[in-house]
C-alpha positions as CSV (number, residue, x, y, z in Angstrom):
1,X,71.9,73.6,110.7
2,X,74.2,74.1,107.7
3,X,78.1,75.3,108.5
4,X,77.4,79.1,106.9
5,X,74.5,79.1,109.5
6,X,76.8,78.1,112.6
7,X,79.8,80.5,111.5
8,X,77.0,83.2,111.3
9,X,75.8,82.6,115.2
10,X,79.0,81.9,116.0
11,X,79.8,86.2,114.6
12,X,76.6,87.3,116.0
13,X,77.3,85.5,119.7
14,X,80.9,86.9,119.3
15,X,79.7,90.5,118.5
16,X,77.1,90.7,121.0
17,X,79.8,89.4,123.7
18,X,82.1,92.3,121.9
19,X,79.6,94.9,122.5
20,X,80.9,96.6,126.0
21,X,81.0,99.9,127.3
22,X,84.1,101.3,124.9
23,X,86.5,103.8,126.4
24,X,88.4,106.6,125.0
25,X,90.8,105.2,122.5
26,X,93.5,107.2,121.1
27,X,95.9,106.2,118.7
28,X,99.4,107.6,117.8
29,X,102.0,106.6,115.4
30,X,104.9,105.3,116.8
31,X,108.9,106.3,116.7
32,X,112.2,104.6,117.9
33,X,111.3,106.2,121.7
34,X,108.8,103.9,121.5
35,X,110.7,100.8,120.4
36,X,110.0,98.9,124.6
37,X,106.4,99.5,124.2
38,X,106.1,98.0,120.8
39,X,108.1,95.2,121.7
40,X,106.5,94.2,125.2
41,X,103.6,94.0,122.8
42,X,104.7,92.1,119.9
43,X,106.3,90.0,122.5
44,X,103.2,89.2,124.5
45,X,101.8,88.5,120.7
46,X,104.6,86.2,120.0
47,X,104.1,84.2,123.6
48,X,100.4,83.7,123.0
49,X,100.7,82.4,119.5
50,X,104.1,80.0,120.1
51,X,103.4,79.3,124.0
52,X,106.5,81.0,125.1
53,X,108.8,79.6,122.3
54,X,109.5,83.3,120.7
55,X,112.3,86.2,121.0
56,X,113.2,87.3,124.6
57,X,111.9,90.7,124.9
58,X,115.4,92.5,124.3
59,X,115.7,90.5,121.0
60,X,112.4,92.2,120.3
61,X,113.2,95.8,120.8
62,X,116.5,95.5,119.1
63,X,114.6,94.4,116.0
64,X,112.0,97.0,116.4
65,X,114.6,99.6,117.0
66,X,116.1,98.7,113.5
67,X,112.8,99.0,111.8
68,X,110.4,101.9,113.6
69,X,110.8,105.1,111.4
70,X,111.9,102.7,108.7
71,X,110.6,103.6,105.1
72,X,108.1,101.3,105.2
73,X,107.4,100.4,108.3
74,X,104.3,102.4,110.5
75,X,104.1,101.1,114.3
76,X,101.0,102.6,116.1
77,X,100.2,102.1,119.5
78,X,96.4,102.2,121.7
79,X,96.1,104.5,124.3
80,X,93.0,104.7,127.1
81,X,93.7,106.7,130.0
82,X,97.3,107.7,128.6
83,X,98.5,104.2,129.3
84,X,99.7,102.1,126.5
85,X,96.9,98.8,125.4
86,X,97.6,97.6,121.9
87,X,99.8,98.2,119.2
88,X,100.0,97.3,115.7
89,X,103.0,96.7,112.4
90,X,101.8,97.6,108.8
91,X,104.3,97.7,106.3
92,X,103.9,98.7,102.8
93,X,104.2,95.8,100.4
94,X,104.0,95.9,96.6
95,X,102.5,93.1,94.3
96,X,101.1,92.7,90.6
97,X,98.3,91.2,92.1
98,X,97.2,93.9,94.3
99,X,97.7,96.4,91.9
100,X,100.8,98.3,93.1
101,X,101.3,99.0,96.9
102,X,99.7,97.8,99.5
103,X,99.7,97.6,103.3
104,X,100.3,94.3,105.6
105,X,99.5,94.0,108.9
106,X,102.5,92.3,110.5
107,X,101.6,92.7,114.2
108,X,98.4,93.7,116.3
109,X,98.0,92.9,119.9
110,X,96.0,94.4,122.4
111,X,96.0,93.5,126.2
112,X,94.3,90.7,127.1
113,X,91.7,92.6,130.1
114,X,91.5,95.3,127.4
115,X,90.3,93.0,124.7
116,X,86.6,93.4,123.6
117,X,86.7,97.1,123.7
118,X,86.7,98.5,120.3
119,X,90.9,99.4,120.5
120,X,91.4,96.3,117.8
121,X,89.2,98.2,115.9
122,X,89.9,101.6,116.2
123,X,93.7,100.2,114.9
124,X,92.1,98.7,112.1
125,X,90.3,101.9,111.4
126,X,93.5,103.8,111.8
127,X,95.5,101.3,108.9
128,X,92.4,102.3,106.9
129,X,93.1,105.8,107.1
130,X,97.1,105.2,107.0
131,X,96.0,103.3,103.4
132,X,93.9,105.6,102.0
133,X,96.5,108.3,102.9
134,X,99.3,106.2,101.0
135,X,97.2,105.1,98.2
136,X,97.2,101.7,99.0
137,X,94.8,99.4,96.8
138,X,94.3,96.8,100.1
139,X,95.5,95.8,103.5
140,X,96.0,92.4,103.9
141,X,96.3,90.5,107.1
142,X,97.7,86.5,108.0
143,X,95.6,84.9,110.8
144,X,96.6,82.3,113.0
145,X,96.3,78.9,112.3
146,X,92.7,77.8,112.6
147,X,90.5,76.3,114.7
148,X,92.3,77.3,117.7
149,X,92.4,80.8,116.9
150,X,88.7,81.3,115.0
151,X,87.8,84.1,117.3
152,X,91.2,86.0,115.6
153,X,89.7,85.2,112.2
154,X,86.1,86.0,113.2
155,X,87.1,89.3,114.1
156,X,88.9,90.2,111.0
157,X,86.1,89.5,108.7
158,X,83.8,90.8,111.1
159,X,85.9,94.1,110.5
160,X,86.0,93.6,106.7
161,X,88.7,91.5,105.5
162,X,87.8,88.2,102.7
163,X,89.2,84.8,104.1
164,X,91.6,84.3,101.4
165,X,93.4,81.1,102.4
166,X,96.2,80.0,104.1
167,X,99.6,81.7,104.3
168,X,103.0,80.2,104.5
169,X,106.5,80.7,105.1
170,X,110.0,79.0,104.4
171,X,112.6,80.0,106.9
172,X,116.2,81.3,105.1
């Protein structure tokens, strides 16, 4: 079986496992009120990818403070039953390449019993409509570092996004 064969069982045995009863989903933008719950999630983000290594959770929402209602910052957070699941970052970028402005998500996290449910998707649908609003060209996206987290990068080109390579960073 050739590799474009397995990755394309591999997206049908993962979207058949996805496909659960999905509950009501709503989705708000965030404000500095909500600085806490964006940062227990971004925090519970950070732990998963770094195995505990990140910011301490007050670190988080001091940051998050400093940047919610920012100019080009949008914070939105998943709601089922009026209780807080997910919550995603997308900033407005700007690049030659991408023809002008565009939007980057930074953060998205969802609850790990809550996973599987459609609320990923519903914030991807909701950066959509954030982009469209704004203008934006694109909305581009870093996954973790691969294999370990293939199911991550499964489920954003599952959702629409072109594997484009690797990202980097240099810290300053």
């Amino acid at each position: 079986m050739s590799e474009n064969e397995n990755k394309m069982r591999q997206l049908q045995k993962e979207t058949a496992d996805a496909v659960k009863e999905v509950p009501e989903i709503s989705i708000r933008v965030a404000n500095t009120e909500d600085a806490a719950t964006i940062a227990r999630f971004v925090h519970a983000l950070l732990d998963e990818l770094s195995g505990g290594e990140g910011a301490t959770i007050a670190e988080i929402r001091e940051i998050a403070l400093g940047l919610i209602d920012g100019a080009g910052v949008i914070a939105m957070i998943a709601y089922v039953d009026n209780q807080p699941v997910g919550a995603m970052t997308l900033n407005e970028c700007a690049a030659i390449y991408a023809g002008g402005k565009f939007g980057e998500i930074s953060e998205l996290y969802v609850d790990p019993d809550r996973r599987s449910q459609g609320i990923a998707k519903q914030l991807l649908d909701s950066a959509q409509s954030e982009a469209v609003a704004r203008g934006w060209k694109r909305i581009e996206v870093g996954a973790p570092g691969q294999p370990e987290w293939q199911r991550t990068l499964n489920f954003y080109v599952r959702n629409g996004f072109d594997e484009v390579g690797p990202r980097l960073r240099r810290l300053v």
